[in-house]
C-alpha positions as CSV (number, residue, x, y, z in Angstrom):
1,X,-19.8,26.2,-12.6
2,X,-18.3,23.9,-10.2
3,X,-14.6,23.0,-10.6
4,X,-13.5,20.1,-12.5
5,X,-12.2,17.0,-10.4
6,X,-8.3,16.6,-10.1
7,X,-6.8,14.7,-12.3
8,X,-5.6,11.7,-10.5
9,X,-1.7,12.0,-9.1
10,X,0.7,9.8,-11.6
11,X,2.9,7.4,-9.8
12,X,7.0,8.6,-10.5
13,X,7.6,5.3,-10.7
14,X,4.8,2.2,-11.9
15,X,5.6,-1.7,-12.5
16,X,2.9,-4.0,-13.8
17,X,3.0,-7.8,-13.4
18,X,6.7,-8.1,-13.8
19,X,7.8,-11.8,-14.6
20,X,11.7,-13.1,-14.1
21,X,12.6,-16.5,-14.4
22,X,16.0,-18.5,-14.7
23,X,16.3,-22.2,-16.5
24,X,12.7,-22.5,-16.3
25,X,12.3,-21.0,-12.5
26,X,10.3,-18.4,-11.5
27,X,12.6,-15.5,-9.4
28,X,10.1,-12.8,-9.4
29,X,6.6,-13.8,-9.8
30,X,3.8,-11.1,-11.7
31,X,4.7,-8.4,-8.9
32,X,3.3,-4.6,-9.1
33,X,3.6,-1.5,-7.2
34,X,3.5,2.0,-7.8
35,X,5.6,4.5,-6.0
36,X,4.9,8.6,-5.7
37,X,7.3,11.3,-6.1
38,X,8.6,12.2,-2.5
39,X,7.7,8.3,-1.5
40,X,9.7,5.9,0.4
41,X,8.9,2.0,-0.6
42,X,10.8,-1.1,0.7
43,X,10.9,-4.5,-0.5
44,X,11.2,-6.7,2.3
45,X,11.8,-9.9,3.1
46,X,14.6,-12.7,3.4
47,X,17.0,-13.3,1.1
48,X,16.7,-14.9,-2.2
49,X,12.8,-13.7,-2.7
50,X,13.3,-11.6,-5.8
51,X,14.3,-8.3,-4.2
52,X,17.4,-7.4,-5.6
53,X,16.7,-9.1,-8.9
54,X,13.5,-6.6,-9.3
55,X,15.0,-3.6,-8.5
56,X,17.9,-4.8,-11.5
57,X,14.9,-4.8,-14.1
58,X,14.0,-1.2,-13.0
59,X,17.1,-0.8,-13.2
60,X,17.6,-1.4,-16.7
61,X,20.8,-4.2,-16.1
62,X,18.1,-7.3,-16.6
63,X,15.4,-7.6,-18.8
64,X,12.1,-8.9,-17.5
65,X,10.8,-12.2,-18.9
66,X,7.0,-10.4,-19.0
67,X,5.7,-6.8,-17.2
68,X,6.0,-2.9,-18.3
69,X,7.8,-0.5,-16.1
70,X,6.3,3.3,-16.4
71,X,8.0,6.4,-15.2
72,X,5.9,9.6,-14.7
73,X,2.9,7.7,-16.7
74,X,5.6,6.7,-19.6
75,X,6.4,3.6,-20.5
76,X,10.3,2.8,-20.3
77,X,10.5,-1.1,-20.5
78,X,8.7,-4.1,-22.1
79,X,9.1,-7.2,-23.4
80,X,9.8,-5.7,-26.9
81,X,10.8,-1.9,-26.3
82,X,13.6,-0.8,-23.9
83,X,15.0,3.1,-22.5
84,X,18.8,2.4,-22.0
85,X,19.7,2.1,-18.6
86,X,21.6,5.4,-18.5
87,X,18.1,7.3,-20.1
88,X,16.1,6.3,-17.1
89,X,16.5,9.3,-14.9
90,X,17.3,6.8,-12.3
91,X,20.0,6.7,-9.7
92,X,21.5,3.7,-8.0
93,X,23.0,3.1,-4.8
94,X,24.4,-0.6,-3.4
95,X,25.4,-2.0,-0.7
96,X,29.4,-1.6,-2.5
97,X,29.6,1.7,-2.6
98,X,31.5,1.2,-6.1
99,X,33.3,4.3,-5.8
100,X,36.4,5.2,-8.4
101,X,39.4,4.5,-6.4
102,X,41.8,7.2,-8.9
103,X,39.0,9.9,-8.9
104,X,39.2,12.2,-5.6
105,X,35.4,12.9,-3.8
106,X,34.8,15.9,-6.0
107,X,35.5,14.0,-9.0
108,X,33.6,10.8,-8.1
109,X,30.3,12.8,-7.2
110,X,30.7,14.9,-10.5
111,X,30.8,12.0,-12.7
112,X,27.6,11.3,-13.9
113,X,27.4,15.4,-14.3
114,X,26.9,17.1,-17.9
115,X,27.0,21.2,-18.5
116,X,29.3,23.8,-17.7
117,X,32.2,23.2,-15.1
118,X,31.4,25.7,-12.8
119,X,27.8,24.7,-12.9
120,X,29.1,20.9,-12.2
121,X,31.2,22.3,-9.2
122,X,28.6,24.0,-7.8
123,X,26.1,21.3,-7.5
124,X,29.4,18.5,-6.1
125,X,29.8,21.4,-3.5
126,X,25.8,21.6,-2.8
127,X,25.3,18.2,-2.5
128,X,28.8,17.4,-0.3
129,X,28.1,20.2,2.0
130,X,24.4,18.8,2.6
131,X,25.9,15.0,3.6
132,X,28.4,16.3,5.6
133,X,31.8,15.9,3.7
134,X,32.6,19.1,2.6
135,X,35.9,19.3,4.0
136,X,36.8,15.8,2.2
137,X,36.3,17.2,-1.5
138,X,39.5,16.4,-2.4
139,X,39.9,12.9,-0.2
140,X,40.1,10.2,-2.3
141,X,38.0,7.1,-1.1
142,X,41.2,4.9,0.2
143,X,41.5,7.9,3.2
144,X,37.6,7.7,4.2
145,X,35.7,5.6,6.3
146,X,32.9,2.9,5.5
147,X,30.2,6.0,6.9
148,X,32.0,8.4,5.1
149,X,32.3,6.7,1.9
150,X,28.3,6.1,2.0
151,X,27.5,9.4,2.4
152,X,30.1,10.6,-0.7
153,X,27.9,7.2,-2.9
154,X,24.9,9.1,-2.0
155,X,25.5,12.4,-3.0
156,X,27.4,10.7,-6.5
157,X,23.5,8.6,-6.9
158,X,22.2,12.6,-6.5
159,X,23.9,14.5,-8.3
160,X,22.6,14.2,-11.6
161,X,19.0,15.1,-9.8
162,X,17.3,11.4,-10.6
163,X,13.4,11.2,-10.3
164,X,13.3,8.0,-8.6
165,X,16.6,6.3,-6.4
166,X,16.9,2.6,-6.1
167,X,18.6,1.6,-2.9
168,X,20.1,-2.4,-2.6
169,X,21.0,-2.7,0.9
170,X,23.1,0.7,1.3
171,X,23.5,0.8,5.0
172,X,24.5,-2.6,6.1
173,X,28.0,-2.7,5.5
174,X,27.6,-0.3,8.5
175,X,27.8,-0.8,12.0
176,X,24.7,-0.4,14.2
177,X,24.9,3.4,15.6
178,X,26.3,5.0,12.9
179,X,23.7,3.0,10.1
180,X,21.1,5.0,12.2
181,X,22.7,8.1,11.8
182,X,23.2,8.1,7.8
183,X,19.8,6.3,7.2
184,X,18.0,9.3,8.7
185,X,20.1,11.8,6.8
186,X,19.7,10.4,3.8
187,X,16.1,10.0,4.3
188,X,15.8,13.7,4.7
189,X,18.1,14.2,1.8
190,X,16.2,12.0,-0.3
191,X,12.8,13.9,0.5
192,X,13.8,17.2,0.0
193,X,15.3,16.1,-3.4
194,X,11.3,14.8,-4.2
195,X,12.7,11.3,-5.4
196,X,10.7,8.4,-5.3
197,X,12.9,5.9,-3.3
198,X,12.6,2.1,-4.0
199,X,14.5,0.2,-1.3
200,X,15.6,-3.5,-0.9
201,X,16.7,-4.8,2.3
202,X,16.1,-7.8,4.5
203,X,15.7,-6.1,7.7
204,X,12.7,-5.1,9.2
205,X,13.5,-2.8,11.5
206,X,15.3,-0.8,8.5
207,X,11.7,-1.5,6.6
208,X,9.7,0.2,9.5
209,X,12.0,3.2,10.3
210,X,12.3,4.2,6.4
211,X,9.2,3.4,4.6
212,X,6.3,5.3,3.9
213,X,4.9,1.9,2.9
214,X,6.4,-1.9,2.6
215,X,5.7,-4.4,0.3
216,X,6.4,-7.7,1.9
217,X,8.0,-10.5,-0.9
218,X,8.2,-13.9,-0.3
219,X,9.3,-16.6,-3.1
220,X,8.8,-14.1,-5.8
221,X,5.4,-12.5,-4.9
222,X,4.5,-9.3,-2.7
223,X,2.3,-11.4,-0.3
224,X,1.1,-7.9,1.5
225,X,1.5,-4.2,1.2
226,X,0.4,-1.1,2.9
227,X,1.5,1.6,5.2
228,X,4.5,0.2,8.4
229,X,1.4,0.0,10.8
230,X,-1.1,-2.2,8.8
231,X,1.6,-4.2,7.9
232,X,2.7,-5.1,11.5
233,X,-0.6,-4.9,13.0
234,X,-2.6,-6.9,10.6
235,X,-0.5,-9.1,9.2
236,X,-2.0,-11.8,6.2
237,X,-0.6,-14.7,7.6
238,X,1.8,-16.4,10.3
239,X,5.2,-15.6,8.6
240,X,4.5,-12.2,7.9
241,X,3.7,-12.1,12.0
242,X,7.0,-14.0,12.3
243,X,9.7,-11.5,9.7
244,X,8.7,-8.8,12.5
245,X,9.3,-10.2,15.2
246,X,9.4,-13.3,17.9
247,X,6.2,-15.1,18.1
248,X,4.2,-17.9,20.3
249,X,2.5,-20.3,18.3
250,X,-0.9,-21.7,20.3
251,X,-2.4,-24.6,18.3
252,X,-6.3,-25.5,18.6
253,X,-8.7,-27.5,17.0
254,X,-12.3,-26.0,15.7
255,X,-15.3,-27.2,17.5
256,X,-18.3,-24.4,16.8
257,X,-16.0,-21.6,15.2
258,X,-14.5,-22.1,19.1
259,X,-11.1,-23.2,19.7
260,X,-9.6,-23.9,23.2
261,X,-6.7,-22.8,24.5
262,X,-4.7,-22.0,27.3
263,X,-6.5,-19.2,28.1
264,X,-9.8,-19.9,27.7
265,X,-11.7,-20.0,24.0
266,X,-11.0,-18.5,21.2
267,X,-13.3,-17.4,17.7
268,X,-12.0,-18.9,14.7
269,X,-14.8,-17.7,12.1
270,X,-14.8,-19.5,8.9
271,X,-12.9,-22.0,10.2
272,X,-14.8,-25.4,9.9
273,X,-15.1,-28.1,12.3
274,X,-12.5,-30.4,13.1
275,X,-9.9,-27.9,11.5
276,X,-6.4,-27.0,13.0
277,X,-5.7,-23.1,13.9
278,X,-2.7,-20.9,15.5
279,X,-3.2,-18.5,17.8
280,X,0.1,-16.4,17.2
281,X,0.6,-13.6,19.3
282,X,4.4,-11.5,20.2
283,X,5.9,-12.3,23.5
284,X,6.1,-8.7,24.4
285,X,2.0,-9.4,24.2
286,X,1.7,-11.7,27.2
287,X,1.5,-10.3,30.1
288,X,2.9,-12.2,33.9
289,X,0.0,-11.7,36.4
290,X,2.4,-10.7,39.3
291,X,-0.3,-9.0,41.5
292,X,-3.4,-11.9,41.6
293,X,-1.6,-15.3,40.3
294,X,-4.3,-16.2,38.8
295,X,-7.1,-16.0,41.8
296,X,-8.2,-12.5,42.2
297,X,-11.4,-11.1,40.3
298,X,-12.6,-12.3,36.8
299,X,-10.3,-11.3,33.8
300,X,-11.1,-8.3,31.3
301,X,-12.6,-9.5,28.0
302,X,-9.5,-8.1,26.5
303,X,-7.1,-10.1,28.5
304,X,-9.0,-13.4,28.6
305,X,-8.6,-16.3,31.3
306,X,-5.1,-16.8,33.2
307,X,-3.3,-19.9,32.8
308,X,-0.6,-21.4,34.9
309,X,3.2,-22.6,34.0
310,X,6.5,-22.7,35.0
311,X,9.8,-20.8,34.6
312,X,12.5,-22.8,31.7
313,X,15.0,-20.3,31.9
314,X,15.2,-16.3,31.6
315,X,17.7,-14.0,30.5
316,X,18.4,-10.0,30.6
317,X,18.4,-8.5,27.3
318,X,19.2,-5.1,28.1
319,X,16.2,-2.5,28.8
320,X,13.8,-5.9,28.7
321,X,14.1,-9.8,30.2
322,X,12.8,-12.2,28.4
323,X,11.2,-15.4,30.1
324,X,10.2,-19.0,28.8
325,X,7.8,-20.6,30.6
326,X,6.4,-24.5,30.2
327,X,2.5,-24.5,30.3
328,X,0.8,-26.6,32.1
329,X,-2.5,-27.2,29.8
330,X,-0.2,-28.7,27.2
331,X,3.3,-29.0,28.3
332,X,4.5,-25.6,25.1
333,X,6.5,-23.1,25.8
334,X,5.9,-19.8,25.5
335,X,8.2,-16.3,26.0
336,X,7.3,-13.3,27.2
337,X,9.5,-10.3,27.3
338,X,9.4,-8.3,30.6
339,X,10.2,-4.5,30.9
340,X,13.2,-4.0,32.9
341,X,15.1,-6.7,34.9
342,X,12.8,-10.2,36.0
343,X,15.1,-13.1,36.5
344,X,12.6,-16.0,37.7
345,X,14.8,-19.1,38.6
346,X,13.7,-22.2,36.8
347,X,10.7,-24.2,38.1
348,X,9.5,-21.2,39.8
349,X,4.8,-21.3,38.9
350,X,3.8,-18.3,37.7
351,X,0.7,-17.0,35.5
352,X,-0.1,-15.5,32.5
353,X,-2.5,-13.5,30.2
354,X,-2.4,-13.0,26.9
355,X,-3.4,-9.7,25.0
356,X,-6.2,-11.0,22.7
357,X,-6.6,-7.8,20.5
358,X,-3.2,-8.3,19.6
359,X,-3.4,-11.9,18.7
360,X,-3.9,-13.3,15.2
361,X,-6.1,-16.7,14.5
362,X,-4.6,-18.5,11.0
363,X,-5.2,-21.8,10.1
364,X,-2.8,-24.0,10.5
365,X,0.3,-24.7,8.7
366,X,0.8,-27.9,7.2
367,X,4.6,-29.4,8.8
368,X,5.5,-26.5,10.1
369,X,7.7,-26.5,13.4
């Protein structure tokens, strides 16, 4: 007989339509996600969205106005019936480490601990040895540093082996190169342990190095979700384009499903006549015809028609230069960023081409700049 279908996997850690509002204002806005044991999910986006405030209601320190929360297929949390904080097999970990100044490392890390001493001392001194700070067990946190403080909040959040690990902006009390280095250690720490990791943060880049997937919040909503790459690469609208990263903003209007531009016509399908679009597209995505200036041999289809303009102003940014340069269809400005050192002086013509595989057509935003 053939073999009976899986069962289908149960989320660690499931919130349905979860409503939160505040003298009659809406905070966080019927939002729903699911994350898997051994998952890594960020809410991103700017402050003030609903981030933090959703992760509280998981939490258990705020009470949603409407929504469930599940755990393992379990309901924790309604409107009416409610797991005590402290029952919800979940650990916490802010961006203030909240560490007991008169307790030493060992006994911060073994607080939330139950059982038998030597039991209790065996999992601080697991747990201490795996983020680094074994020789600190008997620091207190007045003598450690910012980076060695995080890692001793870390392994206090895992001791008590929590199923799912909510994470409010941990790392950036921390400077650059060292939140690089803890942020990958406790993302390997945090996967061998099989949690499911919810993570707020503001930052992108954080988003996109840590997350198996984001959901992108904006005014209270997730607007988009899915895996880093979708995300970036096919982005709903212009301001998700824009939380990435730089952007160019080409504005058309629809004649056909055609819009002109710059650099030749455009498909805007759907779009009726008459209509307003942008054409965003990410400076590192135009590209400075340096070899042809715009008169060798026909463009690709992927690169589209050249068009001509002249250097504002450009500046070294390190491995990359970015350059701003006036069109002369329309009198914009657009950027590009340059690999390696390209220093144009103002006024000098040059041409460009634009990617179009890596631009995105959206109609256009009412007022904005």
């Amino acid at each position: 007989m053939p073999s009976a279908p899986a069962a289908p996997a149960v989320p660690r850690l499931e919130i349905r339509d979860l409503v939160r509002r505040y003298d009659g204002k809406t905070v966080v806005d019927h939002v729903s996600l699911a994350v898997m044991p051994g998952q890594v999910t960020c809410l991103l986006g700017p402050s003030g969205c609903g981030k933090s405030t959703t992760l509280r209601m998981i939490a258990g320190v705020e009470i949603q106005d409407e929504g469930e929360i599940h755990v393992d297929g379990k309901l924790i949390c309604d409107t009416i019936f409610r797991v005590p904080p402290e029952h919800r097999a979940i650990g916490l970990m802010f961006q203030d480490f909240a560490l007991f100044p008169h307790l030493n490392v060992a006994g911060n890390v073994a607080f939330g601990l139950s059982g038998p001493r030597e039991a209790q001392r065996a999992r601080v001194e697991e747990l201490l040895h795996r983020v680094g700070m074994a020789r600190f067990i008997d620091a207190f946190p007045h003598e450690l540093s910012g980076g060695e403080q995080q890692r001793v909040a870390l392994a206090r959040a895992l001791a008590p082996r929590p199923r799912i690990m909510l994470m409010d902006e941990p790392f950036s009390g921390l400077d650059n190169r060292l939140r690089d280095d803890i942020r990958d250690q406790t993302l390997d720490i945090l996967r061998d342990e099989d949690a499911a990791v919810l993570l707020v943060t503001h930052e992108p880049d954080e988003a996109m190095r840590m997350a198996d997937e984001i959901a992108l919040m904006r005014d209270g909503k997730i607007v988009q979700q899915g895996a880093p790459y979708n995300i970036y690469n096919a982005p709903v609208d212009r301001q998700a384009v824009a939380f990435f990263s730089d952007i160019n903003v080409i504005c058309g209007r629809v004649q056909g499903a055609l819009t002109d531009t710059p650099f030749g016509q455009f498909l805007a399908p759907g779009v009726p006549d008459g209509a307003e679009v942008e054409i965003v597209i990410r400076p590192q995505h135009i590209k400075i015809d340096l070899d042809r200036g715009g008169r060798g041999p026909n463009p690709t289809p992927q690169d589209g028609a050249a068009a001509r303009g002249e250097v504002v102003r450009a500046r070294f940014m390190g491995s990359q230069s970015l350059v701003e340069i006036r069109m002369d269809y329309d009198g914009s400005v657009l950027k590009a960023l340059v690999p390696g050192v390209f220093l144009p002086g103002p006024g000098k013509p040059l041409w460009l081409m634009i990617r179009r595989d890596r631009c995105f057509v959206f109609p256009a935003i009412a007022g904005a700049a």
